[in-house]
GUPADO-212044 format. One line per field, with one value per residue (C-alpha): residue in three letters; x, y, z. Coordinates in pm, whole numbers. Layout:
N
residu <- c(ALA,...)
u <- c(X,...)
v <- c(Y,...)
w <- c(Z,...)
***
This chain:
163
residu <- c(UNK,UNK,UNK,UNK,UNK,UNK,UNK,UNK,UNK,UNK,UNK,UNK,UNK,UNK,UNK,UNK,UNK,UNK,UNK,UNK,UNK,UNK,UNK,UNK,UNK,UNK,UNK,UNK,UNK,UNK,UNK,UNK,UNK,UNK,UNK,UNK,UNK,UNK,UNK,UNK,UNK,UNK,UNK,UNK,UNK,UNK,UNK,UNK,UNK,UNK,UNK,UNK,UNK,UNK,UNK,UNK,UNK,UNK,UNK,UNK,UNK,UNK,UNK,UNK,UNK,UNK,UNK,UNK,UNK,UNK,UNK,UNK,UNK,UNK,UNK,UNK,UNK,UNK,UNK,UNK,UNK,UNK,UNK,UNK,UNK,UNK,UNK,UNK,UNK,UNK,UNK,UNK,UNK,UNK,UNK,UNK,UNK,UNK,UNK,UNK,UNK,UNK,UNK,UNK,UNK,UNK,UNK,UNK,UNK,UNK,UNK,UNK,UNK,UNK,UNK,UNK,UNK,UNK,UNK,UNK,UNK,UNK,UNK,UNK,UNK,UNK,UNK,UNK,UNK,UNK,UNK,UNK,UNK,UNK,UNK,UNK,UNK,UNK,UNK,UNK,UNK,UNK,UNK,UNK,UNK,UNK,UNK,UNK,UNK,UNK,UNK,UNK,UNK,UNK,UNK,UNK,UNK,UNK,UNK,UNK,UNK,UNK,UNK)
u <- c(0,172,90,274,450,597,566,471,449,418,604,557,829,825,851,470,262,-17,-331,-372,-674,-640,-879,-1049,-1277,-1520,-1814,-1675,-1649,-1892,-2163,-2228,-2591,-2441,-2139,-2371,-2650,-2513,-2147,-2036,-1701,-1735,-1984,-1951,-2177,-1949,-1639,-1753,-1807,-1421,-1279,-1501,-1326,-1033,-1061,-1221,-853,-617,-523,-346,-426,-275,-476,-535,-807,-756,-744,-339,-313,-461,-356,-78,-99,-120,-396,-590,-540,-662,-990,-1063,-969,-1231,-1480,-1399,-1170,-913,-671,-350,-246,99,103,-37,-35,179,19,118,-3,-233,-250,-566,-571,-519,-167,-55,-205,-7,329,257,277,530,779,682,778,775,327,128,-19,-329,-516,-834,-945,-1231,-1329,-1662,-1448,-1350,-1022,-828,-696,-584,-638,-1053,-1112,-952,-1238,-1479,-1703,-1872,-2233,-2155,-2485,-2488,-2092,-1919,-2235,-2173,-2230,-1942,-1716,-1765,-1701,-1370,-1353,-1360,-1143,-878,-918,-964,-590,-424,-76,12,387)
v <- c(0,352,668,981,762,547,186,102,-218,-314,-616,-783,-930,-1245,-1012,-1102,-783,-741,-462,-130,31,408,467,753,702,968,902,592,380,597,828,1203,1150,898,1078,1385,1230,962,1038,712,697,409,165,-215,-280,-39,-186,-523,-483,-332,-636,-857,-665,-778,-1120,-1097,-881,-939,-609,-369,-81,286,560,875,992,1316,1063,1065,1444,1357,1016,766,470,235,468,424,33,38,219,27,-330,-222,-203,-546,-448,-724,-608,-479,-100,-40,278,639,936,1214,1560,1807,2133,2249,1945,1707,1412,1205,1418,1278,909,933,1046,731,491,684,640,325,-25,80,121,-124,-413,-264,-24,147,465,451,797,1040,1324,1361,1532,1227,1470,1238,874,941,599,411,611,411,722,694,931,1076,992,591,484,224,-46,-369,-236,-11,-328,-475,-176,-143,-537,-474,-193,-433,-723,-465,-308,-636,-660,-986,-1139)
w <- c(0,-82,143,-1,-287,-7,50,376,642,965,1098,1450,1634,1396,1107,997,838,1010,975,1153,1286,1367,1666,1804,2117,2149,1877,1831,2136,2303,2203,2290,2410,2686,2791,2876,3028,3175,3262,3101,2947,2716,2582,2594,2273,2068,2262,2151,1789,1750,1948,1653,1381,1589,1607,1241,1077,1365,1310,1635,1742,1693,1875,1720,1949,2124,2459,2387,2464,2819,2919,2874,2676,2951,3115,2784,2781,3171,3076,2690,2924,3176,2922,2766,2492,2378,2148,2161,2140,1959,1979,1971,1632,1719,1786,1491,1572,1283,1095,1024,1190,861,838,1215,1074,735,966,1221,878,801,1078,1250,1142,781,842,779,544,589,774,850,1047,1289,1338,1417,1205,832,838,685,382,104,260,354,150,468,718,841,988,1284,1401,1757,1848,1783,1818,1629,1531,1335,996,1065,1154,831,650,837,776,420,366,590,332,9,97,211,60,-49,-156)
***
């Protein structure tokens, strides 16, 4: 897969590619009626459709929710793990002042592990610049819901690179 006219993978410690999902948590893993009325930070349902798509890719996380500007990473695990959440977080986008969020996504591929075989973007926002086709857009109001895990399921298999 090419961002910016450069080939890019992601290689665990066995040297297998493996997918990416880019995560944001508000309007994805929870909704903005519930965190106002009731205070909750997450929801399970929307928790457990992203550890399906999971299970489903075996893709790793990256998060590039504004959560990264206020906690740690391990913070973030603690609170996704509370809610059920079974995958594992490899890292976080960096914060470049100014710049869409696809910008600090297309830098992450960019600098880590030579990217990834495949990704997708789980996001309530459209500021993904030139690599929107990988968005899987959430509504604020509903969350990440099972049709939206087999979009992201499809754009996983669609960009797969193969040897």
């Amino acid at each position: 897969m090419k961002i910016n006219s450069t080939v890019t993978m992601t290689f665990d410690n066995e040297g297998s590619r493996y997918p990416v999902i880019f995560l944001d948590i508000d309007g994805v893993l929870n909704t903005f009626l519930k965190v106002v009325e009731l205070s909750l930070p997450l929801e399970r349902p929307c928790v457990a459709v992203l550890n399906q798509l999971i299970e489903k890719s075996g893709a790793k996380v990256v998060i590039s929710s504004s959560w990264r500007l206020y906690y740690d990473l391990e913070k973030i695990r603690e609170i996704l793990e509370e809610y059920g959440f079974v995958g594992e977080i490899i890292g976080k986008t960096p914060v470049l002042k100014g710049s869409e969020r696809g910008e600090e996504i297309k830098t992450w591929l960019q600098v880590h592990g030579e990217g990834a075989a495949s990704f997708v973007i789980l996001d309530d926002h459209a500021d993904m610049c030139d690599i929107r086709d990988h968005l899987v857009r959430t509504d604020a109001n509903e969350g990440f819901q099972k049709h939206h895990g087999l979009r992201a399921l499809e754009i996983l298999e669609r960009d797969e690179c193969h040897d």
